[in-house]
C-alpha positions as CSV (number, residue, x, y, z in Angstrom):
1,X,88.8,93.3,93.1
2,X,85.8,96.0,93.5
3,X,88.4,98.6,93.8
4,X,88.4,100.9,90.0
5,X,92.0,101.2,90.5
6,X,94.6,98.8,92.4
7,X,98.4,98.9,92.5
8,X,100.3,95.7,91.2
9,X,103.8,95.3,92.5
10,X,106.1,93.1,90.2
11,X,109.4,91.8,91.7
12,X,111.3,90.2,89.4
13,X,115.2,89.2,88.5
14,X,117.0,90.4,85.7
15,X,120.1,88.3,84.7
16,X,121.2,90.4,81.7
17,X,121.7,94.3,81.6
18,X,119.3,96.3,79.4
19,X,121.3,98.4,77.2
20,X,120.7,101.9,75.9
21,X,120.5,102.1,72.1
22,X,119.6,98.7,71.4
23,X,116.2,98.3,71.5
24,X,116.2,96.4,74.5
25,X,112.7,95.8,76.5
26,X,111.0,94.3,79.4
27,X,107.9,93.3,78.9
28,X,105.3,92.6,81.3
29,X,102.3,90.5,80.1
30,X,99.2,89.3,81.2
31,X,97.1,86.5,79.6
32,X,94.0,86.4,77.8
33,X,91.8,86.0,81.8
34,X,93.0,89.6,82.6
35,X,91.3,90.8,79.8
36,X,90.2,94.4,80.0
37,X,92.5,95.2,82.4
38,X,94.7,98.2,81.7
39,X,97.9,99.2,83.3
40,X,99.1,102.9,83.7
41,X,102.5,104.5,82.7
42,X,104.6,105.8,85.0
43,X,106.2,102.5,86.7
44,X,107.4,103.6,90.5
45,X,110.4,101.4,91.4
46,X,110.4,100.2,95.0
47,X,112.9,99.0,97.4
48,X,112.7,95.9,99.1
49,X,114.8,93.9,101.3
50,X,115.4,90.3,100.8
51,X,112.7,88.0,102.1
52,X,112.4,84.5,101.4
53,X,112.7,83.5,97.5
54,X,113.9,87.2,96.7
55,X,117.0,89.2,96.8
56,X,117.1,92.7,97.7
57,X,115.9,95.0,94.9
58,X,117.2,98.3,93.5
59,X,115.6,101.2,92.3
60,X,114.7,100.8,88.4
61,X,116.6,104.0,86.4
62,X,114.4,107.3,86.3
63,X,115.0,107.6,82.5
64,X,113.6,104.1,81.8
65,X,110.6,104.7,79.0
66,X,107.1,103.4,80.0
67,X,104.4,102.2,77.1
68,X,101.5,100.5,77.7
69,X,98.6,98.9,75.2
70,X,96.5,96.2,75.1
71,X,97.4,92.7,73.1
72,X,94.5,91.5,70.3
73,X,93.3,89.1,73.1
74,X,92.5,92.4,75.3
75,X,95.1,91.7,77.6
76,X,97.1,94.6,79.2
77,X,100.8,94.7,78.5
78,X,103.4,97.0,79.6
79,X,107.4,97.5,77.8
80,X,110.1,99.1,79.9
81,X,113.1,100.5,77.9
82,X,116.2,101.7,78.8
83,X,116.7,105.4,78.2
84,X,119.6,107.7,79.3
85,X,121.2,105.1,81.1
86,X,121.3,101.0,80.7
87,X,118.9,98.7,83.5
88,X,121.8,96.8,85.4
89,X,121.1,92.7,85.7
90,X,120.0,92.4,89.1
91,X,117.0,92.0,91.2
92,X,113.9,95.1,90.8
93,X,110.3,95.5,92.3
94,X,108.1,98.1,90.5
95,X,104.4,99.3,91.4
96,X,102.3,100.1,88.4
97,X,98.5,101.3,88.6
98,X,95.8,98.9,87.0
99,X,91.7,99.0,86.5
100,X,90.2,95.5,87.1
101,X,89.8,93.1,84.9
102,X,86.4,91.5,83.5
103,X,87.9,88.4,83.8
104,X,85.1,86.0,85.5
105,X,85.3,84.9,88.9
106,X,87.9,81.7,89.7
107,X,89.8,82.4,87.0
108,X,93.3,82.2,87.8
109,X,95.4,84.5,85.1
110,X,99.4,84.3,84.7
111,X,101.4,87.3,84.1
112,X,104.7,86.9,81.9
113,X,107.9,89.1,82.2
114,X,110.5,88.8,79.7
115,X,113.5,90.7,78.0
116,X,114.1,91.4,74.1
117,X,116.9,92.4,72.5
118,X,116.0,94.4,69.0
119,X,112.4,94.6,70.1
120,X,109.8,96.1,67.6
121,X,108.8,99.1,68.4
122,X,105.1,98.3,68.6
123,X,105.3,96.4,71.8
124,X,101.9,94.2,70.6
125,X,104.2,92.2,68.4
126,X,106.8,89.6,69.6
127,X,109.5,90.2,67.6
128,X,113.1,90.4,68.6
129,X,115.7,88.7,70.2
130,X,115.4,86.9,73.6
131,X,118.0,87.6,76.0
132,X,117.1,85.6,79.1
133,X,114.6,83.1,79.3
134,X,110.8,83.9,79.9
135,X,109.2,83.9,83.8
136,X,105.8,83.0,84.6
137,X,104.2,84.0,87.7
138,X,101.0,81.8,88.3
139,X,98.3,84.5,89.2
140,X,95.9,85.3,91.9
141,X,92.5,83.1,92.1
142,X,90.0,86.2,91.0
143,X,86.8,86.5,93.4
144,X,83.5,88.3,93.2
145,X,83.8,91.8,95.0
């Protein structure tokens, strides 16, 4: 925090592929404390190696489709979609550029990653079908800059 722009790096584990053509999406979520916060298309993938509680990751496809939007709470969300080729199951880290929040101090906000099948095309719904089971990563404590 006091930074206008930060990079947030997601690392995450996929356990079904994301196929082209049928209207599958990751989502990344934040909740209502990370309100005001906006995060920016393109996502860069990253390579990592394994450390403790995580695999190695691969890259993420070039032709994966970026949108980003902000839910009715005012919490930033971000849908990756398959394009010219499908997302593999496997293990991914991804950087993505984000303002701050105006969440107050000591708030602690969760981020949610999850994967639809069918997904709606307006990614501020939650409509479609869920192919693996929804992760929750407990977020950072937030602290005056």
């Amino acid at each position: 925090i006091g930074e206008q722009q930060n990079t947030l790096t997601f690392r995450f584990h996929l356990v079904s592929t994301l196929h082209t053509g049928t209207g599958a999406t990751l989502l990344i979520r934040a909740d209502a404390g990370l309100k005001g916060m906006s995060l920016k298309c393109p996502v860069v993938g990253r390579m990592f190696g394994a450390s403790p509680g995580f695999d190695s990751t691969t890259e993420l496809p070039l032709s994966v489709e970026c949108q980003s939007s902000m839910l009715s709470s005012g919490a930033p969300i971000l849908a990756l979609r398959p394009s010219a080729e499908a997302v593999l199951a496997g293990s991914y880290a991804l950087e993505v550029q984000a303002s701050n929040p105006i969440a107050a101090a000591g708030s602690q906000p969760n981020w949610t990653i999850v994967t639809y099948q069918n997904y709606s095309e307006d990614i501020t719904l939650k409509e479609g079908i869920l192919l693996d089971a929804t992760a929750t990563a407990q977020g950072f404590v937030l602290r005056e800059s």
